[in-house]
N, C-alpha and C positions, 0 to 999 in steps of 0.2 A: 320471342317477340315477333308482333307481326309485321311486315315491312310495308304492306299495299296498302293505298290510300284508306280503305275500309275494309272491314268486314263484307261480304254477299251475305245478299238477305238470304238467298237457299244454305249457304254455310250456315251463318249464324242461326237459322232453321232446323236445321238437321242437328246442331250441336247441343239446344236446349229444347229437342220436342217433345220431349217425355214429359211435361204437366200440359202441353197443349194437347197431344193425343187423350194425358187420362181425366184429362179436363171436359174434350168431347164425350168421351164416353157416360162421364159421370154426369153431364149435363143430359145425357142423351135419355139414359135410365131414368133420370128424377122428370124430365117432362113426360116419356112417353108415362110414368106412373101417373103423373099429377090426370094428363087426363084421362084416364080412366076412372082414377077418383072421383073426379071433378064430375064428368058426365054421367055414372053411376047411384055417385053417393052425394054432389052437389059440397062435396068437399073440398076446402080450399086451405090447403097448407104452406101454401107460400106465405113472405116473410113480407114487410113496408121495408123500402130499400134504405130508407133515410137511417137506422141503425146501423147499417151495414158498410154505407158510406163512410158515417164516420168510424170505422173499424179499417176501412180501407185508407183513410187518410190519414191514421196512426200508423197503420203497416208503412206506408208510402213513405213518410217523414220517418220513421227506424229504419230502414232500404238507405234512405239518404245518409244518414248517417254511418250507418254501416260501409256502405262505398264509398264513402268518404274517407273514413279511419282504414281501408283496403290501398285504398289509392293514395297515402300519406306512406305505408311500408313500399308500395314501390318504388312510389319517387324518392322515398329517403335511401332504397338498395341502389338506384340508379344513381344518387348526389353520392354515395359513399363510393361507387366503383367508375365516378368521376375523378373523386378525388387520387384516388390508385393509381390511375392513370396518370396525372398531371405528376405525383409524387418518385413513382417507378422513369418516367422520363428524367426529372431533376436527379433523381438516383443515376441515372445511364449518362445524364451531363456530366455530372461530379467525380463519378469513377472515370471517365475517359480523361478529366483537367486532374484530377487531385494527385492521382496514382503515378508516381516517378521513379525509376530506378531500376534495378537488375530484375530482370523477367517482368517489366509490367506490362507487357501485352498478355504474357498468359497469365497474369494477376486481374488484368481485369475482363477479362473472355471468365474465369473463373469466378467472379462474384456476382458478374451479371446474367448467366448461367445460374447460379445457385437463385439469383433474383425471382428468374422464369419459372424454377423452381417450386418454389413460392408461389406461386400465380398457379400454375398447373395442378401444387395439393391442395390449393385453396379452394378451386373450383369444384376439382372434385368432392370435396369434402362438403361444398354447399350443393353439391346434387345427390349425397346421402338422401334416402327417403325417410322420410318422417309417418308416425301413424295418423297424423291428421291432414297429411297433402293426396292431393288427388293423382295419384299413383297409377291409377288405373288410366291416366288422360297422357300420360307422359308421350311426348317425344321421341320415339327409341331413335338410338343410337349410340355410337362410343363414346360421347357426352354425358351423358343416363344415367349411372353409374346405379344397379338397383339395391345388392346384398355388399356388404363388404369384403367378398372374396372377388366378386366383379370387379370393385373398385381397385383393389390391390394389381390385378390381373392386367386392367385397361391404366391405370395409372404406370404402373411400370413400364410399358411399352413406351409412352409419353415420355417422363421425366426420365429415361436414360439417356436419349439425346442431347442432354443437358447435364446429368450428373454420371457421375458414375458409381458402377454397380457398387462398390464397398460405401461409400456415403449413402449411399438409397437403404440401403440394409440397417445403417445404423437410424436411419427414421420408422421403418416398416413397421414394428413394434410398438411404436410410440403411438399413443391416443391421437395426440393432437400434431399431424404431419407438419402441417405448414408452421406451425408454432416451434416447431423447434428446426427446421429451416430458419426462420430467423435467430434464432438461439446462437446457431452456429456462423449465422453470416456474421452476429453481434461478435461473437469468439476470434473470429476471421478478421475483423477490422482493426480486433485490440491488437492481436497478434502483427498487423501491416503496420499500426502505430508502433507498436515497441521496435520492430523492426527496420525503423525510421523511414517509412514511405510518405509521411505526412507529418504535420504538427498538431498539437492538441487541437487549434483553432478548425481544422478541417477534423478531425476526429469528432468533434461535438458533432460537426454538420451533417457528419454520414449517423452518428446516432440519433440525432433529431430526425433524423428517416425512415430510420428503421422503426424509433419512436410511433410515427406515423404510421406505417408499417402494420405493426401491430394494435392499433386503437382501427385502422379501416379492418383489419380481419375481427375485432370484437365486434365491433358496429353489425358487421355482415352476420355472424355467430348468435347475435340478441336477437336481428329479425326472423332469422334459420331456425332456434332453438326455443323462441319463446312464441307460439300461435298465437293470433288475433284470438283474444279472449272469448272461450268457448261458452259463459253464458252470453255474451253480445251475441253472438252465431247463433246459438238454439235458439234464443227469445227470437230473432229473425224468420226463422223457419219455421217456428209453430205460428207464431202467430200469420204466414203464413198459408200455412195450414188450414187455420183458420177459416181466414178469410173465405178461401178459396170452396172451400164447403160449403159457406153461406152464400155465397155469388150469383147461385143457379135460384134460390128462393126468393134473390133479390129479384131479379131478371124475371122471372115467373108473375112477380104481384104484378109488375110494369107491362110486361105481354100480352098477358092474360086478359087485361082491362084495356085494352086497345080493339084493334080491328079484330074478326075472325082470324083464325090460320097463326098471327102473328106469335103467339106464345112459342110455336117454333123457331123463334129465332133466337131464343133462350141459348140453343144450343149451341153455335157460332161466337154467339158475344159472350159467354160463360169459360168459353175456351180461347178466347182473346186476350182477355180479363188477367183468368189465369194465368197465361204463359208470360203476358207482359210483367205480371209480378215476379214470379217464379226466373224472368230470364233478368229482371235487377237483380236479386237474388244471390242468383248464376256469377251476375258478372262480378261481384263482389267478394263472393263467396271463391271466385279463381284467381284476384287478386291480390289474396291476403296473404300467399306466398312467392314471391317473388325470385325464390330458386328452388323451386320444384321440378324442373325438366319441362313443362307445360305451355298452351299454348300465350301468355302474358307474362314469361316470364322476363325479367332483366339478362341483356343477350351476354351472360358471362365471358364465354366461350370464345365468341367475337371479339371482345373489348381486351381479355387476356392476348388473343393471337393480332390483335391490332397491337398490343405494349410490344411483345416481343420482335414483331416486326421491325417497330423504332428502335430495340435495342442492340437487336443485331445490326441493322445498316450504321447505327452507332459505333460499333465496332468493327467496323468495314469488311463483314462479313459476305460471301458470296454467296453461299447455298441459304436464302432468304424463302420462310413458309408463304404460302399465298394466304392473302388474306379470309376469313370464311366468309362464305358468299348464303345467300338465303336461299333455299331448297323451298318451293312453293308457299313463297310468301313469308315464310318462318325461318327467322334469324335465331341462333343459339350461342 
């Protein structure tokens, strides 16, 4: 995520210039041809813009909608790992009141640990790469997580601070890490009930949490696993595409039929055109995953070491992590 008031216009430049550059060029090629056409052969192949327009006002209103349905999966990653937040807190309330009797400080150092747990394979596991995320745009760092021998690697350093190595071994195997983290913490609560640390009445409360628990990691799981539907995506791009080819023929009929000289401004407003399309596009098009490692993504990384924070000083912990701080603008 990015943290400064804006974007810079040379950032945001440099980040999508690849259809301005091949915008210029393509503009540059189709007028220096036209006129020698034109002056040669008294040949005119440029286009009446009014068709062209409305192709562009098609593309423009599917752009909206596209960044629209982009920016609905963000905000709906970011409402879910609100709610994590609020729920992993009530969870670190509850276990510090509920939990009573022989050994509950290292009963509850122990489940709110396995908590962090959970937030840590969680993360990880929503910064697995996907064949449809922009991989290539990533973030690097120990966040990243690229191949699943990386993730195992960078993950174990992490969550042993919190677990230990015979528990970790028994998730390592398993598909779905953070899913059975819960499993076991659910295991772990029956076992505190039967062992009479509470009464049914709180037993429900800490399962309605866990409950919870587990519907915010599907939630996260559905936007991770299921891509912004890849004909919406193509039908954007070609058409697109499109446009962007016809743009310079439009610009030519209008140039051409003005003053002397002015046909060459085709080239500038052709590659304007272009890029302002192509970087809606862009911006949508980097949207639609919201835990990719990239530059828009939902600051997981942050919001988990922000939970943990609160759950330590919860338990009157000393050796407290710093919070993560943004590294040129870019929160993770």
């Amino acid at each position: 995520m990015y943290t400064r008031k804006r974007y810079g216009f040379w950032m945001t430049f440099i980040w999508s210039k690849k259809p301005f550059i091949i915008g210029i060029v393509y503009a540059a090629v189709l007028t220096v041809f036209f006129e020698l056409i034109y002056h040669k052969l008294r040949f005119d192949f440029s286009i009446s813009w009014q068709p062209i327009s409305v192709l562009g006002i098609a593309v423009a209103f599917y752009l909206g909608f596209k960044n629209n349905a982009s920016y609905d999966r963000t905000w709906e990653a970011r409402k879910i790992w609100g709610g994590i937040v609020n729920s992993s807190r009530t969870f670190g309330a509850v276990v510090c009141s509920f939990i009573n009797g022989e050994n509950q400080d290292y009963i509850k150092k122990e489940l709110i640990h396995r908590h962090i747990a959970w937030l840590t394979a969680l993360r990880y596991q929503l910064r697995l790469e996907r064949e449809w995320e922009h991989t290539e745009y990533r973030l690097k760092g120990k966040y990243n997580p690229i191949i699943s021998e990386h993730y195992f690697q960078d993950l174990e350093k992490e969550i042993k601070n919190v677990l230990c190595e015979e528990e970790f071994e028994l998730y390592k195997g398993k598909t779905n890490m953070a899913a059975q983290i819960l499993h076991k913490q659910a295991t772990r609560l029956q076992e505190l009930r039967n062992s009479g640390y509470y009464d049914d009445f709180r037993h429900m409360e800490f399962h309605k949490l866990v409950a919870d628990f587990y519907a915010d990691q599907g939630r996260s799981e559905r936007i991770k696993n299921f891509p912004f539907p890849r004909q919406y995506a193509s039908t954007a791009w070609w058409l697109g595409i499109i446009f962007a080819v016809l743009v310079p023929f439009g610009l030519l009929n209008i140039f051409h039929n003005l003053e002397s000289h002015t046909v060459w401004l085709t080239i500038p407003f052709s590659a304007l055109i272009i890029w302002a399309f192509f970087l809606m596009e862009m911006i949508g098009d980097f949207s639609e995953n919201p835990f990719e490692g990239t530059y828009n993504d939902v600051p997981i990384t942050s919001i988990s070491r922000g939970i943990e924070i609160d759950l330590r000083e919860m338990l009157g912990e000393k050796e407290i992590p710093k919070p993560i701080t943004a590294e040129n603008g870019f929160l993770m």
